[in-house]
N, C-alpha and C positions, 0 to 999 in steps of 0.2 A: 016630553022627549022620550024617545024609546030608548032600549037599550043599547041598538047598535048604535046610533047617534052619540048615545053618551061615551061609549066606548071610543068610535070616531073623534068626538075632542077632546078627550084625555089622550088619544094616542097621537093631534096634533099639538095639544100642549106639550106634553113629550118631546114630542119633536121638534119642538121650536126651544124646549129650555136646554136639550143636547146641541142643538144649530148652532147657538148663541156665543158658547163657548168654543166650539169648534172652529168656528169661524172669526174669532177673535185671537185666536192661535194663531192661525194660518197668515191673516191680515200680518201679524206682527211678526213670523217670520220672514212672511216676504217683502215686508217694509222695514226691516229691523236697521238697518243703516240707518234711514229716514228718520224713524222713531228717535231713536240712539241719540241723531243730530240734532231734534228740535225740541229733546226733553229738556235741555237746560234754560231755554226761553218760555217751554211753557212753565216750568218750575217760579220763575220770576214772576210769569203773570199771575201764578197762585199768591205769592203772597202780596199782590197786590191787590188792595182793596177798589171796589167801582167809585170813580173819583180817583185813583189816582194815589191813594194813603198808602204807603206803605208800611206793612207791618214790622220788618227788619230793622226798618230806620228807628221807628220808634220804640218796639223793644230794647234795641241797641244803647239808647236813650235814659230810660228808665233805669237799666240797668246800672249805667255807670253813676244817674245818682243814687242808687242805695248802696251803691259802692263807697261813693263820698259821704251819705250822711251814718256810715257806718263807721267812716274811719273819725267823723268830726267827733261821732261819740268815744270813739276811744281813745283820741287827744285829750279830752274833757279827763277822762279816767287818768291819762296819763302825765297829765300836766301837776299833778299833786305826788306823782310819784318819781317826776325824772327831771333830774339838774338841767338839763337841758331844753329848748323851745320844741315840744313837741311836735308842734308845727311844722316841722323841718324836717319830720321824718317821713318819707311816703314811698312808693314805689311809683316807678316809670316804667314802662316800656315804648319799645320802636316795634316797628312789622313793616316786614318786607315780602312781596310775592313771590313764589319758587319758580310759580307754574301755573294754570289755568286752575288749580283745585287747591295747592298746598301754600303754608303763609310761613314763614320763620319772623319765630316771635322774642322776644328780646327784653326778658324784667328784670330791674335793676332795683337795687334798695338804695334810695338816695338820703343821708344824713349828714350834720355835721363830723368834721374829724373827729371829733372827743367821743361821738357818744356812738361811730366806728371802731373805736380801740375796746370799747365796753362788749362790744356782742361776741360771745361766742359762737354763735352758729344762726343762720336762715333755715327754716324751712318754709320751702315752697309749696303749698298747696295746691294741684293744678283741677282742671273738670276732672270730674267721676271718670268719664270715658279713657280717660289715658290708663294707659298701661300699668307706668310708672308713676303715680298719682303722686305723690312727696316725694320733694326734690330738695335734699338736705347739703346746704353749702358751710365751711366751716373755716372758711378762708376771704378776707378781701379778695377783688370785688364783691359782692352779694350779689348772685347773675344768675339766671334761668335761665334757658337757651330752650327752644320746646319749638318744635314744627308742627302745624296745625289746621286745618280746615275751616275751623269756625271762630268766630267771638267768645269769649269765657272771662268770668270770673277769675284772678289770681289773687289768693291769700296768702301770706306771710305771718308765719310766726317769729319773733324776733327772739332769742334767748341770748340774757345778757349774763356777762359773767357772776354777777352778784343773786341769781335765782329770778329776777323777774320776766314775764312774757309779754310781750309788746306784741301785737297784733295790727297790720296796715292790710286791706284788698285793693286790689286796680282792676275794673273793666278794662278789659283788652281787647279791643278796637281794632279791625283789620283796616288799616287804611295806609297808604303813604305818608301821613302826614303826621303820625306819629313817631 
């Protein structure tokens, strides 16, 4: 190859790696409506796997059992420490949709009366991403109230009035049906 030649396709390579972007600009402003509307359907089909698997569902999945084999273990710790069936102490929540993005979410600590009169204070633990990451209640009901976008982890710390920490999490589930 001579010189000018090489010169030649270096300065259509050039050209074609400034085009590229250029042109993928322009595409997206002039299609930006377009793009805007069908990014939420292609988002779904990213996390779907070929066949059909979806990754969501089954994260979603996994999730709430290490939620549950998390709290079985601290029953087991707590069962030697508390008058009460520890069995009977766990969080719930409900979810409701706002809106096409946002979910209100609703975690509740559900126990026996007796061992309700014993807690001084919940704290809620919510995802990293929040703002307001512990959410400290010190009054009946024991209630979370938090608007959300996605699925998450919720941990509780229980503090009862006699110095112990009781510890319960719930996968939170965006769905109607909880």
């Amino acid at each position: 190859m001579t010189t000018k030649e090489i010169i030649d396709a270096l300065l259509k390579l050039l050209e074609l790696i400034i085009s590229w972007p250029t042109l993928f600009l322009l595409v997206g402003v002039v299609f930006y409506k377009d793009v805007k509307e069908a990014m939420p359907s292609l988002l779904k089909r990213i996390r779907k796997a070929p066949g059909g698997w979806e990754f969501d569902e089954e994260l979603q999945e996994v999730k709430a059992e290490v939620a549950e084999l998390i709290n079985k273990n601290e029953i087991e710790k707590d069962s030697t420490v508390l008058k009460v069936d520890p069995h009977k102490i766990h969080l719930t929540h409900t979810s409701t949709p706002l809106d096409g993005k946002y979910w209100s979410v609703t975690a509740k600590l559900e126990a026996p009366e007796d061992f309700m009169n014993m807690v001084e204070r919940v704290e809620f633990e919510r995802h990293p991403t929040f703002k307001n990451r512990i959410h400290v209640v010190r009054e009946q009901p024991f209630v979370d109230k938090v608007k959300c976008w996605g699925a998450f982890t919720m941990k509780a710390h229980i503090y009862l009035n006699d110095g112990q920490v009781i510890k319960r999490q719930r996968f939170l589930a965006l769905d109607e049906g909880h």
